[in-house]
C-alpha positions in Angstrom: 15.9 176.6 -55.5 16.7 172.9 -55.7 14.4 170.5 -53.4 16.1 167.5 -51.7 14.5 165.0 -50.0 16.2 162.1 -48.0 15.5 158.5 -47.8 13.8 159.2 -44.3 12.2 162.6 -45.4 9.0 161.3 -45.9 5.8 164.1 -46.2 2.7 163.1 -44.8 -0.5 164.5 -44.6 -4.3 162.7 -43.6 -6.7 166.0 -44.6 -4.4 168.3 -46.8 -2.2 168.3 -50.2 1.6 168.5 -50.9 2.8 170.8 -53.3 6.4 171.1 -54.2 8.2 173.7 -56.6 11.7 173.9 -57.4 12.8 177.0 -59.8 16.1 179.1 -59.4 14.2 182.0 -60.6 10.8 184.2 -60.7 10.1 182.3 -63.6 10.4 178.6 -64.7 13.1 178.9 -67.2 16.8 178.3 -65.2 17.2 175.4 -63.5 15.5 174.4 -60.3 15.6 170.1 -59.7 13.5 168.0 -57.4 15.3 165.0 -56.1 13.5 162.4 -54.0 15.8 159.5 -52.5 14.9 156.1 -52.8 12.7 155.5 -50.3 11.2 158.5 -49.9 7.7 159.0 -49.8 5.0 161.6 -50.0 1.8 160.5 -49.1 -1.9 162.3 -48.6 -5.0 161.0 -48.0 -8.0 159.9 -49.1 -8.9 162.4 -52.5 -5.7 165.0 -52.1 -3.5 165.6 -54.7 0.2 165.8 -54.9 2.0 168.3 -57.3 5.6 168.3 -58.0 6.4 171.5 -60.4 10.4 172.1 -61.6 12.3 173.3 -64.7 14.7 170.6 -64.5 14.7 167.3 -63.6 11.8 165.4 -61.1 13.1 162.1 -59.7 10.8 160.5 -57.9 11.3 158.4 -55.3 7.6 157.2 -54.0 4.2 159.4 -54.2 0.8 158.5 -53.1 -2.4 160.3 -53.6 -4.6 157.7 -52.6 -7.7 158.2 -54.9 -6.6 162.2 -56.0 -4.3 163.4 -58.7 -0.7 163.1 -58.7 0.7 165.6 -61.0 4.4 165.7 -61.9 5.7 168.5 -64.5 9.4 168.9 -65.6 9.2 172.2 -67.7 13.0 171.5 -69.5 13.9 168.1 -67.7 12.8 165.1 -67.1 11.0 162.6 -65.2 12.9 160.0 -63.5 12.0 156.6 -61.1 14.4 157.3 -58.5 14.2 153.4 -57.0 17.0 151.3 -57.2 16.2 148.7 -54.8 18.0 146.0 -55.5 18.2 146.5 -59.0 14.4 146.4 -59.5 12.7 149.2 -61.5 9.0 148.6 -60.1 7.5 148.7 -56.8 7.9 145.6 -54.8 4.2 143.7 -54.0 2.5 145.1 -51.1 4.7 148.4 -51.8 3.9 152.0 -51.2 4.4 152.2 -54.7 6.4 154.4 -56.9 3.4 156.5 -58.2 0.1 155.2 -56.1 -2.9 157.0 -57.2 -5.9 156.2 -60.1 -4.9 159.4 -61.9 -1.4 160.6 -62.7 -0.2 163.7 -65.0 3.5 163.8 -66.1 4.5 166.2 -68.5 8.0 166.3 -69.2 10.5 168.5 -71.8 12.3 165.3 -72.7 11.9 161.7 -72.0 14.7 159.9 -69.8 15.0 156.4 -70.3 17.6 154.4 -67.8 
């Protein structure tokens, strides 16, 4: 299924790790999109790791794994920033940060450039 998340649907967690998987079958080949708002934000703590898996597209909004891994993975799609605030394409200083973490993995099937 298709994952949605709003501008206020932030996911939190101080001692645990986020994992999100959108697929619209038993397999990951039809489909299946994660879409984070701007503004959104997933955030764990200290050494967690945040994994975003889909056959389509992954726009992000904000992610933060504070010193773990941030893996993103669009099997067919591709990886897109989701921020639009006014007009910028980078996080703003003293941001949460569109990807905040030492060590990020994004694979993607195609590259999507804006």
């Amino acid at each position: 299924q298709d994952v949605s998340v709003g501008a206020n649907g932030d996911i939190s967690t101080a001692n645990g790790t986020i994992a999100v998987t959108a697929d619209n079958a038993t397999t990951l080949t039809t489909g299946g999109v994660i879409t984070m708002a701007d503004g959104a934000l997933f955030s764990t703590g200290t050494n967690n790791q945040i994994t975003l898996l889909a056959d389509g597209n992954v726009t992000i909004g904000g992610l933060n794994s504070g010193t773990g891994l941030t893996k993103v993975t669009s099997v067919s799609g591709a990886i897109v920033d989701g921020r639009e605030r006014d007009g910028q394409r980078s996080p703003d200083a003293g941001d949460e940060g569109f990807l905040r973490g030492p060590k990020l993995v994004a694979r993607a099937g195609r590259i999507h450039d804006n």
